[in-house]
mmCIF file of the N, C-alpha and C atoms, coordinates in Angstrom:
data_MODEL
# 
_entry.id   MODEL 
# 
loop_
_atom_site.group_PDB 
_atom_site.id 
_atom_site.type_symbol 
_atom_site.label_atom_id 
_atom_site.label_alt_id 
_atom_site.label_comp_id 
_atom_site.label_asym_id 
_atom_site.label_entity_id 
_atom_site.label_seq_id 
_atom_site.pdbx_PDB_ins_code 
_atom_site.Cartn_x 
_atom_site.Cartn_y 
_atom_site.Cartn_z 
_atom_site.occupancy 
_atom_site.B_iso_or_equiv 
_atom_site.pdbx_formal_charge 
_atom_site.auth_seq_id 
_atom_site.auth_comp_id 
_atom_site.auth_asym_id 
_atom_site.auth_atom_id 
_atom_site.pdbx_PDB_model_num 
ATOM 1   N N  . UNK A 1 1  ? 15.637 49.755 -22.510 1.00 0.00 ? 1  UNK A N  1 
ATOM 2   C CA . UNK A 1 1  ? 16.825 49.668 -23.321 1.00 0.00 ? 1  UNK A CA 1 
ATOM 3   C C  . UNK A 1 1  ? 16.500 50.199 -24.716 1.00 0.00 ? 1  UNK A C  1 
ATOM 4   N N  . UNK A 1 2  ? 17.753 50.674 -25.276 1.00 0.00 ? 2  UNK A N  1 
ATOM 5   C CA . UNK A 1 2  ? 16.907 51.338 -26.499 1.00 0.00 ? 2  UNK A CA 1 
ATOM 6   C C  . UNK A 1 2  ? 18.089 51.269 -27.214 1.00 0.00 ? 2  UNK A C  1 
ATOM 7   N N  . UNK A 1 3  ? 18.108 50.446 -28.500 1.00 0.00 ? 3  UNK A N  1 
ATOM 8   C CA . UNK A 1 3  ? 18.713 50.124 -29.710 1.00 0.00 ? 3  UNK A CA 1 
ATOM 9   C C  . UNK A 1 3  ? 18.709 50.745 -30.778 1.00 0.00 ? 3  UNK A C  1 
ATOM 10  N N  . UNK A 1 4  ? 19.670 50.795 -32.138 1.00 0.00 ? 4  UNK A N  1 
ATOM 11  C CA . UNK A 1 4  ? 19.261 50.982 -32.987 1.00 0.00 ? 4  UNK A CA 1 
ATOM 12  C C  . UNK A 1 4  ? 19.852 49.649 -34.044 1.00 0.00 ? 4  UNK A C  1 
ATOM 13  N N  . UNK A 1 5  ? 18.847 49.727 -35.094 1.00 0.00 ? 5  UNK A N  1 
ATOM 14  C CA . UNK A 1 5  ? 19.410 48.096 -35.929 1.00 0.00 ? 5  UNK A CA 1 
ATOM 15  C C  . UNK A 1 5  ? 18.980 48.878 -37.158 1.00 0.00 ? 5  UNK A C  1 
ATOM 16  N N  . UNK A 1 6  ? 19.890 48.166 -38.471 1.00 0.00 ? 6  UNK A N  1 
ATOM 17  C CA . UNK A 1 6  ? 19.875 48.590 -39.529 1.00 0.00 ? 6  UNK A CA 1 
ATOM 18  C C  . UNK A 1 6  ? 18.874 47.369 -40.107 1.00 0.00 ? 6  UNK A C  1 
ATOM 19  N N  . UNK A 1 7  ? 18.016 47.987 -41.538 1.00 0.00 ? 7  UNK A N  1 
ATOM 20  C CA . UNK A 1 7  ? 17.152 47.367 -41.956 1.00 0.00 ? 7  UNK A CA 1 
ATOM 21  C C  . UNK A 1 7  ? 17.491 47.295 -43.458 1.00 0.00 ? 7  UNK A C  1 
ATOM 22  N N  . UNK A 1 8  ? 17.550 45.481 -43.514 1.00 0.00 ? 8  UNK A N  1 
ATOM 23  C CA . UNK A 1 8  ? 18.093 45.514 -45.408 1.00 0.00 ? 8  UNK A CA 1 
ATOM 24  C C  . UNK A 1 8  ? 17.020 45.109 -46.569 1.00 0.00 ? 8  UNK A C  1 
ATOM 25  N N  . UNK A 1 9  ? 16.646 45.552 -47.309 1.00 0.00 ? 9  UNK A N  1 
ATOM 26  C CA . UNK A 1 9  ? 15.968 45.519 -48.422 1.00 0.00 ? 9  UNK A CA 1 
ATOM 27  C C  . UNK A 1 9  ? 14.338 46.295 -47.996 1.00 0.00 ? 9  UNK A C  1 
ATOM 28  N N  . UNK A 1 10 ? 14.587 47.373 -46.966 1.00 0.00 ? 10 UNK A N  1 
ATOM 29  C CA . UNK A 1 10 ? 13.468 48.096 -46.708 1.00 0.00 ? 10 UNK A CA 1 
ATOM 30  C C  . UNK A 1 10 ? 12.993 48.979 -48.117 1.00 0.00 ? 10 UNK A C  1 
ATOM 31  N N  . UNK A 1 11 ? 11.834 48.548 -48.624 1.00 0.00 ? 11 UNK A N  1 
ATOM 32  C CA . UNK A 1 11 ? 10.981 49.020 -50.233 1.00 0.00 ? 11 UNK A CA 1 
ATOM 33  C C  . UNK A 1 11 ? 10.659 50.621 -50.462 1.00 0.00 ? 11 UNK A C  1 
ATOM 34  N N  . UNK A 1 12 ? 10.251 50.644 -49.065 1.00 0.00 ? 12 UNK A N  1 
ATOM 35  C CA . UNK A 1 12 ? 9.355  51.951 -49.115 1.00 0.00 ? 12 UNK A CA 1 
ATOM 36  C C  . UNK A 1 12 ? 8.893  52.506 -47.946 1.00 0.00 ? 12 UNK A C  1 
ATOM 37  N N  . UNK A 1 13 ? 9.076  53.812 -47.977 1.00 0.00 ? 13 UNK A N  1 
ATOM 38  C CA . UNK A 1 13 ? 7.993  54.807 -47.094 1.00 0.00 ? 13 UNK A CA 1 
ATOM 39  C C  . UNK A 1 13 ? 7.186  54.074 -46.135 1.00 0.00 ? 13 UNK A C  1 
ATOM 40  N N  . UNK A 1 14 ? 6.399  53.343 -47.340 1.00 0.00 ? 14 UNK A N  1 
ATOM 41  C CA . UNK A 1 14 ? 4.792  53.516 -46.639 1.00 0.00 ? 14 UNK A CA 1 
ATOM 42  C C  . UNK A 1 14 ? 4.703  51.946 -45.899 1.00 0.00 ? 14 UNK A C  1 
ATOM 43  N N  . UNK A 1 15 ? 5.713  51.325 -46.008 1.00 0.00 ? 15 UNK A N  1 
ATOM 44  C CA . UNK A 1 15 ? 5.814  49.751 -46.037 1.00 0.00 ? 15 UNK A CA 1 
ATOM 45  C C  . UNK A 1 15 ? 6.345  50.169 -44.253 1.00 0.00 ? 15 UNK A C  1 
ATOM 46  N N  . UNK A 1 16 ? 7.726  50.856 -44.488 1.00 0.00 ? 16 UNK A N  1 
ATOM 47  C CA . UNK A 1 16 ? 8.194  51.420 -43.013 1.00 0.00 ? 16 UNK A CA 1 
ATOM 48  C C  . UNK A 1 16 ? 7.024  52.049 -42.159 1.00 0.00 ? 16 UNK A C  1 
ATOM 49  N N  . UNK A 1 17 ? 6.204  53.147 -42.196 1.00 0.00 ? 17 UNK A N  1 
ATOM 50  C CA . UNK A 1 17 ? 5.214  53.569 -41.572 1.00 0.00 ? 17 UNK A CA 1 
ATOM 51  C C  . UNK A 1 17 ? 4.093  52.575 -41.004 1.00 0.00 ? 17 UNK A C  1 
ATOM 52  N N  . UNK A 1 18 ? 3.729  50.896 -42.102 1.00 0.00 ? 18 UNK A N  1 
ATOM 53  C CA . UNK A 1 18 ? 3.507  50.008 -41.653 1.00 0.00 ? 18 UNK A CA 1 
ATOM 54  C C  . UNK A 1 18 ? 3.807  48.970 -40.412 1.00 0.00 ? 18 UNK A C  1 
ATOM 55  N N  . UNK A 1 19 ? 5.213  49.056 -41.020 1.00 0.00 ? 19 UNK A N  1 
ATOM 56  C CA . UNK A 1 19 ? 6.167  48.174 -40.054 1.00 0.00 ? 19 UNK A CA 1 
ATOM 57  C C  . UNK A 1 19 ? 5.922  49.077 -37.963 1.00 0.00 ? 19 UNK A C  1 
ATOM 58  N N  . UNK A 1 20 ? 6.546  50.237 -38.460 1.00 0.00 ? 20 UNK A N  1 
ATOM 59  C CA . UNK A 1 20 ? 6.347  51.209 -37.173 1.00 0.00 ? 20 UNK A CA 1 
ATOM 60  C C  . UNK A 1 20 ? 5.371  51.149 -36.155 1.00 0.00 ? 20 UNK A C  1 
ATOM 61  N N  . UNK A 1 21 ? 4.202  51.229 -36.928 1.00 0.00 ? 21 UNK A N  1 
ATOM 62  C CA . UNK A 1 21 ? 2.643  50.641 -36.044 1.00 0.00 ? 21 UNK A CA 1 
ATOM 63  C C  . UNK A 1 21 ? 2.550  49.492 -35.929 1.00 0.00 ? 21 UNK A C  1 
ATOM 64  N N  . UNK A 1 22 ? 3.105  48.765 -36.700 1.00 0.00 ? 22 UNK A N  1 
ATOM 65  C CA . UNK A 1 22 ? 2.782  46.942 -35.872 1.00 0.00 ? 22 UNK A CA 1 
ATOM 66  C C  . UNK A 1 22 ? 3.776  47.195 -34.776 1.00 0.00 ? 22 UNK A C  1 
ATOM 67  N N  . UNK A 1 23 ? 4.784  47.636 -34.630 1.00 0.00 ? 23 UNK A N  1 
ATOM 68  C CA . UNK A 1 23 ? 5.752  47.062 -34.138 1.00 0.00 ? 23 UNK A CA 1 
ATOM 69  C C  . UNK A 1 23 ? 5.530  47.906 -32.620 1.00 0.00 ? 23 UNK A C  1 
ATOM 70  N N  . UNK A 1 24 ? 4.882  48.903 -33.229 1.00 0.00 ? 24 UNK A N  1 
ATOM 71  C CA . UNK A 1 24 ? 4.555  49.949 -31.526 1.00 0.00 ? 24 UNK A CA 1 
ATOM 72  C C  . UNK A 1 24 ? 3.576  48.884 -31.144 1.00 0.00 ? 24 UNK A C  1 
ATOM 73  N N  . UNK A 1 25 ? 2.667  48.307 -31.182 1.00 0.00 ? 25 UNK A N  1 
ATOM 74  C CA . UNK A 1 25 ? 1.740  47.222 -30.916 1.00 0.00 ? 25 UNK A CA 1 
ATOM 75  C C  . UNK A 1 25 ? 1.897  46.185 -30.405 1.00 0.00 ? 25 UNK A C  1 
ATOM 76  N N  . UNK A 1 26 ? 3.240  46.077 -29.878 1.00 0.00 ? 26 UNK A N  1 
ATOM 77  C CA . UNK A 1 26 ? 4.120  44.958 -29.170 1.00 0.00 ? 26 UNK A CA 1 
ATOM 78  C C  . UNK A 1 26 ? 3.962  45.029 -27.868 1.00 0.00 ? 26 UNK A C  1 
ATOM 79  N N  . UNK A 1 27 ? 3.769  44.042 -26.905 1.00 0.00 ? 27 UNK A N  1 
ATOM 80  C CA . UNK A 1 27 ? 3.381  44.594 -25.470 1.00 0.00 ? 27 UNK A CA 1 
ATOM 81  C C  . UNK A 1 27 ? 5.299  44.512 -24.883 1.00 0.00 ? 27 UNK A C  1 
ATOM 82  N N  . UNK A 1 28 ? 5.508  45.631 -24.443 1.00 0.00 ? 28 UNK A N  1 
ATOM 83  C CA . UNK A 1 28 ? 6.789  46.026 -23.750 1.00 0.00 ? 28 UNK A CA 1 
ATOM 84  C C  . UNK A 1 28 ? 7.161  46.802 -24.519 1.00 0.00 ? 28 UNK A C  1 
ATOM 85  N N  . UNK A 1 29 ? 6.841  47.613 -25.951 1.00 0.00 ? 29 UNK A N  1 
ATOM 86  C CA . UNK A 1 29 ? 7.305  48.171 -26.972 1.00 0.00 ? 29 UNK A CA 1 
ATOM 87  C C  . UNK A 1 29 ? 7.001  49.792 -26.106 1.00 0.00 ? 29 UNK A C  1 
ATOM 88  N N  . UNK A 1 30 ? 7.975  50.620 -25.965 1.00 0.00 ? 30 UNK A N  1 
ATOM 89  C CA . UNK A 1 30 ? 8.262  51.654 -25.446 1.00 0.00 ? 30 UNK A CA 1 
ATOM 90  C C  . UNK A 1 30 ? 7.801  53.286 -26.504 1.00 0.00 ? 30 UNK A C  1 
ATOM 91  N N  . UNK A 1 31 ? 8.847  52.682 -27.629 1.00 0.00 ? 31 UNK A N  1 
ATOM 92  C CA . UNK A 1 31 ? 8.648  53.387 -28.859 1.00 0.00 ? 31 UNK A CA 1 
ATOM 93  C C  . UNK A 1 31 ? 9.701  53.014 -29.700 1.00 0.00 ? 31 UNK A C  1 
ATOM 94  N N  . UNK A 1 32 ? 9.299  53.417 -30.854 1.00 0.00 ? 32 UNK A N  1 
ATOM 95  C CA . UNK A 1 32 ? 9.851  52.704 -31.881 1.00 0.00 ? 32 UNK A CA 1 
ATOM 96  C C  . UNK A 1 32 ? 9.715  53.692 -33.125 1.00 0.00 ? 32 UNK A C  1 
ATOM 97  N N  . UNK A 1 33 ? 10.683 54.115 -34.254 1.00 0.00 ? 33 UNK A N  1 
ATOM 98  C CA . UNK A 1 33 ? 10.570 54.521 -35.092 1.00 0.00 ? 33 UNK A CA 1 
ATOM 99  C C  . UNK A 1 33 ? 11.633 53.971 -35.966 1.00 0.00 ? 33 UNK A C  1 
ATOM 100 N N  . UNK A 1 34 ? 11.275 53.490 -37.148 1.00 0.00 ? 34 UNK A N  1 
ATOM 101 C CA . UNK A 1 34 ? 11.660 52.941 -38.472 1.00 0.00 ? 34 UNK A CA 1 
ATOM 102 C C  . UNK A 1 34 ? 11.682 53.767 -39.515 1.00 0.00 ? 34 UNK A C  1 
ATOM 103 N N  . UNK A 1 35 ? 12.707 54.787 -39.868 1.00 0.00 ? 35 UNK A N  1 
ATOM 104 C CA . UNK A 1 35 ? 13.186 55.210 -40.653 1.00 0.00 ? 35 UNK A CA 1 
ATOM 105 C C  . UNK A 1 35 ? 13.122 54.804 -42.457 1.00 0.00 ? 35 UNK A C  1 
ATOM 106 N N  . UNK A 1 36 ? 12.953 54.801 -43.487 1.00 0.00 ? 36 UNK A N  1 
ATOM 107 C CA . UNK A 1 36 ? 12.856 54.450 -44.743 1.00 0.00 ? 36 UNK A CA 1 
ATOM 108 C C  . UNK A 1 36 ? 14.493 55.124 -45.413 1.00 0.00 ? 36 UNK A C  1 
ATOM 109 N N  . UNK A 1 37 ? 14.609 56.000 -45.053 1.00 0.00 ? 37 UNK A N  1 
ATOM 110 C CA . UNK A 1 37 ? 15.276 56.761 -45.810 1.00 0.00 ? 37 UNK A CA 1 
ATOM 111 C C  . UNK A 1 37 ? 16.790 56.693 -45.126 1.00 0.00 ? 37 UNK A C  1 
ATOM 112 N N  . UNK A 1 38 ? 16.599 56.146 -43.497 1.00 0.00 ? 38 UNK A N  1 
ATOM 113 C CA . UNK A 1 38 ? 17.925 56.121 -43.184 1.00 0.00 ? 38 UNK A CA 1 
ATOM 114 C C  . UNK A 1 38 ? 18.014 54.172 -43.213 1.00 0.00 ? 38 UNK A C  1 
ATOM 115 N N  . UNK A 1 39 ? 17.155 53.715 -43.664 1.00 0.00 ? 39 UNK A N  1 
ATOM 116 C CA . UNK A 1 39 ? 17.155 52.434 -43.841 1.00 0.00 ? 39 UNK A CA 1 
ATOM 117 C C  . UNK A 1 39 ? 17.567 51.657 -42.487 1.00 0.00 ? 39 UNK A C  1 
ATOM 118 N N  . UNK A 1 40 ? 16.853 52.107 -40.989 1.00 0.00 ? 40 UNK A N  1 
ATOM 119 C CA . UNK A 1 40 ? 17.213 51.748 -39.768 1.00 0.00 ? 40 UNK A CA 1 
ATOM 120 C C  . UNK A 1 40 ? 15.933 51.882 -38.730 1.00 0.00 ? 40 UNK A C  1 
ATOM 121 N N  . UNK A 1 41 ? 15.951 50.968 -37.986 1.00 0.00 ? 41 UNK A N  1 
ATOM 122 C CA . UNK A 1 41 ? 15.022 51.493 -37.031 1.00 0.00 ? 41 UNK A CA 1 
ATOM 123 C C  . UNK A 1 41 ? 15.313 51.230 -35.479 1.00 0.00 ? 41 UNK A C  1 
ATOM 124 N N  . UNK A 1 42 ? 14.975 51.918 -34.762 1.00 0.00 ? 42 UNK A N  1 
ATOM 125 C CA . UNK A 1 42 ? 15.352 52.114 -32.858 1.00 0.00 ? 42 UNK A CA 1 
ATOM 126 C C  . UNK A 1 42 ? 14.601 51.901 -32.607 1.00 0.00 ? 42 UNK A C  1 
ATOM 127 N N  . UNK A 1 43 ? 14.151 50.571 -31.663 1.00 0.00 ? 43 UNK A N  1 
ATOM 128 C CA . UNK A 1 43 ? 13.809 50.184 -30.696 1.00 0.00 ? 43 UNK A CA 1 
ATOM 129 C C  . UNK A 1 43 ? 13.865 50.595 -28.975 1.00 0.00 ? 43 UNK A C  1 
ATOM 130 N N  . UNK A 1 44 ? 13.101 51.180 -28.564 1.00 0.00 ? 44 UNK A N  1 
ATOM 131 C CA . UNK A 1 44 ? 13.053 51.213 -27.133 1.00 0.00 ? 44 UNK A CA 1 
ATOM 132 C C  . UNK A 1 44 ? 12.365 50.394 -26.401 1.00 0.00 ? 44 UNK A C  1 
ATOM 133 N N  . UNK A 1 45 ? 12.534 49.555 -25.653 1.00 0.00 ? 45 UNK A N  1 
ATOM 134 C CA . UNK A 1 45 ? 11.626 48.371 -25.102 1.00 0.00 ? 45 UNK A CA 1 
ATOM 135 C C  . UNK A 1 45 ? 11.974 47.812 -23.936 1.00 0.00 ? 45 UNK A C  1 
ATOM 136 N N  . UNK A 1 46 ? 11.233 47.065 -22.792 1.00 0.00 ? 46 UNK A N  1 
ATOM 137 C CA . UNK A 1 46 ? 11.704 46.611 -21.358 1.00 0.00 ? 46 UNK A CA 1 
ATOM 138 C C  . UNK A 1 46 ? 13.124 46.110 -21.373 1.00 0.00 ? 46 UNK A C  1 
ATOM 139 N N  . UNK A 1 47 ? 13.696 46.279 -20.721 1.00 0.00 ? 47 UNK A N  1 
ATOM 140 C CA . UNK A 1 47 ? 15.162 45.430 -20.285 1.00 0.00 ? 47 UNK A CA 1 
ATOM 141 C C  . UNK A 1 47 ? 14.946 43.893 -20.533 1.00 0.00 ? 47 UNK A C  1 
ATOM 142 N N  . UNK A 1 48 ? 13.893 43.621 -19.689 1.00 0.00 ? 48 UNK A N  1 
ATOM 143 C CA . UNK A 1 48 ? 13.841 42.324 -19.355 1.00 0.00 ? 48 UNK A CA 1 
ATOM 144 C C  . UNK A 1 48 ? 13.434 41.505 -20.035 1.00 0.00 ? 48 UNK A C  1 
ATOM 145 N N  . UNK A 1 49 ? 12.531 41.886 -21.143 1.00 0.00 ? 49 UNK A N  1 
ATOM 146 C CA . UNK A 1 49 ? 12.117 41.015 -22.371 1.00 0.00 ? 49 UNK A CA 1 
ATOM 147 C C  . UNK A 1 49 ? 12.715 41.792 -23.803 1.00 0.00 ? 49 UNK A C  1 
ATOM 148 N N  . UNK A 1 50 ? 14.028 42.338 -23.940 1.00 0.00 ? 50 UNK A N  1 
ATOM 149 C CA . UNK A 1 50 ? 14.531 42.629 -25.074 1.00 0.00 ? 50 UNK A CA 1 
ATOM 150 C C  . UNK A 1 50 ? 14.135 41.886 -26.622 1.00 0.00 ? 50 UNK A C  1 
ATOM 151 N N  . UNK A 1 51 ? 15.109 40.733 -26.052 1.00 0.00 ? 51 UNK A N  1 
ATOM 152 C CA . UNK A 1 51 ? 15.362 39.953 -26.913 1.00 0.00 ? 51 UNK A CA 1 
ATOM 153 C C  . UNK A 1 51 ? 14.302 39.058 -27.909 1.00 0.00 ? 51 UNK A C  1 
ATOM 154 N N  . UNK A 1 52 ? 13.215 39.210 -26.297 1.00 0.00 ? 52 UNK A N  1 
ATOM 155 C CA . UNK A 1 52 ? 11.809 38.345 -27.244 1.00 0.00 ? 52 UNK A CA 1 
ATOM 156 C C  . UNK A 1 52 ? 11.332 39.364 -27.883 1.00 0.00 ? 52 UNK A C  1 
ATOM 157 N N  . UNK A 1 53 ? 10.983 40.664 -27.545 1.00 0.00 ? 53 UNK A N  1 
ATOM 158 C CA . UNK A 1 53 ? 10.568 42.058 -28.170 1.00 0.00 ? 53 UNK A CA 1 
ATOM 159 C C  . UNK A 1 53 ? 10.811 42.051 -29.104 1.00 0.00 ? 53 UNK A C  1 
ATOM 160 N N  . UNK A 1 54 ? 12.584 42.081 -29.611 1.00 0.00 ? 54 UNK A N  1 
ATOM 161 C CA . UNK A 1 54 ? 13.134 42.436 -30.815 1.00 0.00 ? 54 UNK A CA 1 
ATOM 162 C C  . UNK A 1 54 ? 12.310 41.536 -31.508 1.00 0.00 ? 54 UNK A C  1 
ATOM 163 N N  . UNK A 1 55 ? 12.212 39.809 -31.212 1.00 0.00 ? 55 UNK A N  1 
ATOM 164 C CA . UNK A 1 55 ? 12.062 39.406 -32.226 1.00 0.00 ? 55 UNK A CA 1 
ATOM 165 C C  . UNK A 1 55 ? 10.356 38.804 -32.572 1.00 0.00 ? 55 UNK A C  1 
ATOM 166 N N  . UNK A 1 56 ? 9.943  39.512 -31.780 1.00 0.00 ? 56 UNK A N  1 
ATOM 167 C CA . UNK A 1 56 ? 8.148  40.134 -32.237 1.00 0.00 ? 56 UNK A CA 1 
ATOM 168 C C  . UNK A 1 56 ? 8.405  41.342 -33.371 1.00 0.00 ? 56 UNK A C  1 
ATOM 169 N N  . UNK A 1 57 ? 9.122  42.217 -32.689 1.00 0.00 ? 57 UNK A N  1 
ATOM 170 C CA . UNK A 1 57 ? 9.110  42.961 -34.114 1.00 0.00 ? 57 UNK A CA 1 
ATOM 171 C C  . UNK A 1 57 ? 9.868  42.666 -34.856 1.00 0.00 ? 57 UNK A C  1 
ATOM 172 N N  . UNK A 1 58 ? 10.597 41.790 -35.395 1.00 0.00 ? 58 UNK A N  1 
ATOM 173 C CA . UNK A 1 58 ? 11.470 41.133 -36.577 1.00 0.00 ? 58 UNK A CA 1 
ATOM 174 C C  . UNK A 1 58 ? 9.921  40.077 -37.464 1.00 0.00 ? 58 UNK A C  1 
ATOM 175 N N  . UNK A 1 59 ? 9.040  39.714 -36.683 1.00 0.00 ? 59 UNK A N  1 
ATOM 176 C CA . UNK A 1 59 ? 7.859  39.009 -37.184 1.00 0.00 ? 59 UNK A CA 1 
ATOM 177 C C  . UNK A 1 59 ? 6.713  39.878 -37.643 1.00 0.00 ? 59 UNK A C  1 
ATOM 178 N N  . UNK A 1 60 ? 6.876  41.363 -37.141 1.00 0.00 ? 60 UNK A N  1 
ATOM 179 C CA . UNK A 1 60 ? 6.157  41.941 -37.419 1.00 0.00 ? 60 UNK A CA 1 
ATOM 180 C C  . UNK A 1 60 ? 6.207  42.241 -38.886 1.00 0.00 ? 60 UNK A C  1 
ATOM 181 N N  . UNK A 1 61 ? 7.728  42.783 -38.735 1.00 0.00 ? 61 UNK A N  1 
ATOM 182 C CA . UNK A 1 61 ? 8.238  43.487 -40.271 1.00 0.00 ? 61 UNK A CA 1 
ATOM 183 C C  . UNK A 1 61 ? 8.377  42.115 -41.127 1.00 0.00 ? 61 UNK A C  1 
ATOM 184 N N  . UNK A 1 62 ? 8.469  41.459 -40.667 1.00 0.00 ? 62 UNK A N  1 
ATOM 185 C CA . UNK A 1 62 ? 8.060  40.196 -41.916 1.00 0.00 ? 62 UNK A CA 1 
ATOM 186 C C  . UNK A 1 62 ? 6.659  39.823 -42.315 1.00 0.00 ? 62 UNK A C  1 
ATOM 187 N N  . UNK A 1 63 ? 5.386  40.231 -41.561 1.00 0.00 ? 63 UNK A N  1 
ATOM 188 C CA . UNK A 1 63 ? 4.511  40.097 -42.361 1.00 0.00 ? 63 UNK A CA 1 
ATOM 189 C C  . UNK A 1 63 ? 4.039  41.472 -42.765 1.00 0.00 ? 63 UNK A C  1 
ATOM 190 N N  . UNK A 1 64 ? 4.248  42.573 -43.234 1.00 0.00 ? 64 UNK A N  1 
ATOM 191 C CA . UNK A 1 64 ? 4.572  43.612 -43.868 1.00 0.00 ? 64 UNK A CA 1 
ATOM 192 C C  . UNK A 1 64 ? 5.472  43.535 -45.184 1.00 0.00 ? 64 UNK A C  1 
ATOM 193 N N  . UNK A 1 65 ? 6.715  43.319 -45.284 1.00 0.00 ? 65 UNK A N  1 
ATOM 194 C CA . UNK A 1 65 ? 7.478  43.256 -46.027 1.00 0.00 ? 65 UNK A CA 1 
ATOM 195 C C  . UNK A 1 65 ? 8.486  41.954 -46.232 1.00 0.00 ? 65 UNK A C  1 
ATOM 196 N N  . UNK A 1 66 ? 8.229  40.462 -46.241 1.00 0.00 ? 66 UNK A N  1 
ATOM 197 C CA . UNK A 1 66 ? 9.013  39.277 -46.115 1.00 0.00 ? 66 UNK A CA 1 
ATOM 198 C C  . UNK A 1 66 ? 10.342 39.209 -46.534 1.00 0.00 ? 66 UNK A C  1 
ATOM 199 N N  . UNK A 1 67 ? 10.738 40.386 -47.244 1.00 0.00 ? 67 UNK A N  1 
ATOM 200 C CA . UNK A 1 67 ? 11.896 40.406 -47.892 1.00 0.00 ? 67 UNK A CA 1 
ATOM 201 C C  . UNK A 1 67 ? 12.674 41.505 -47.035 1.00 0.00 ? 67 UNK A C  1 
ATOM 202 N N  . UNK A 1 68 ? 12.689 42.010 -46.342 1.00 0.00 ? 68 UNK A N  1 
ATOM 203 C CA . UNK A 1 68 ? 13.117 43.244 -45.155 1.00 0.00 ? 68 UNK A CA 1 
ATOM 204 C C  . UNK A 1 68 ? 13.420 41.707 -44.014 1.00 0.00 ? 68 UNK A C  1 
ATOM 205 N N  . UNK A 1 69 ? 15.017 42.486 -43.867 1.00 0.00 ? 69 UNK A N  1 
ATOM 206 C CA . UNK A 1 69 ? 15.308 41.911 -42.943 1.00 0.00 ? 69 UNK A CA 1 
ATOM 207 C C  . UNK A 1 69 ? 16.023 42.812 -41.762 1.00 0.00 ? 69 UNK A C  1 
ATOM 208 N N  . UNK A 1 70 ? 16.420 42.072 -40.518 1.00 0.00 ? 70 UNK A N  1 
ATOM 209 C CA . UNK A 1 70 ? 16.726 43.078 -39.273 1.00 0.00 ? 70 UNK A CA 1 
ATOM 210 C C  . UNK A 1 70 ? 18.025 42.529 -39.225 1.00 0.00 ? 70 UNK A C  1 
ATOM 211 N N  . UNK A 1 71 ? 18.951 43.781 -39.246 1.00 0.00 ? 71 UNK A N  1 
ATOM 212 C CA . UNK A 1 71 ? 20.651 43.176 -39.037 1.00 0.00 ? 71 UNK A CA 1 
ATOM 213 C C  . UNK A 1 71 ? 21.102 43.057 -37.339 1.00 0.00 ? 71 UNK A C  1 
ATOM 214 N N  . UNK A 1 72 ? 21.051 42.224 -37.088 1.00 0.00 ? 72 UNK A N  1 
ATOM 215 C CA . UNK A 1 72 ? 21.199 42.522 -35.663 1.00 0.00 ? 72 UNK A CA 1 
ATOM 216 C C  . UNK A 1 72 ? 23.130 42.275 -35.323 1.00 0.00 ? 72 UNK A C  1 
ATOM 217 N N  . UNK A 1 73 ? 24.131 43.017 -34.463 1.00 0.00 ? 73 UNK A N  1 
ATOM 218 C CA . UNK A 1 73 ? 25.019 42.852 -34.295 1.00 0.00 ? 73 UNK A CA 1 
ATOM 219 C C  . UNK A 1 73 ? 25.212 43.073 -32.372 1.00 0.00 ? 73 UNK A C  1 
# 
């Protein structure tokens, strides 16, 4: 399944390029790229464990950046 979610109070570049590699580091994590500049990032990841996925990488990007949050709708 493959999402895209907007990201609020993302700092920087290099904070996103952070976030990106933890978050590829997720077991079921497909691919993943986190944008800085479009302030968003897409998730591709198993069907079947979405939801816990997403929110490994919502823990990821919080110990990277604690103030970056994931808008989920």
């Amino acid at each position: 399944m493959k999402k895209s979610y907007r990201l609020e109070d993302l700092d920087c570049a290099n904070c996103a390029a952070k976030m990106e590699r933890a978050v590829a580091g997720v077991a079921g994590v497909n691919r993943v790229t986190i944008s800085f500049m479009a302030q968003k990032m897409v998730l591709d990841a198993a069907d079947e464990r979405f939801e816990a996925i997403l929110d490994e990488a919502e823990a990821c990007i919080k110990r990277v950046d604690a103030n970056c949050r994931v808008i989920r709708k």
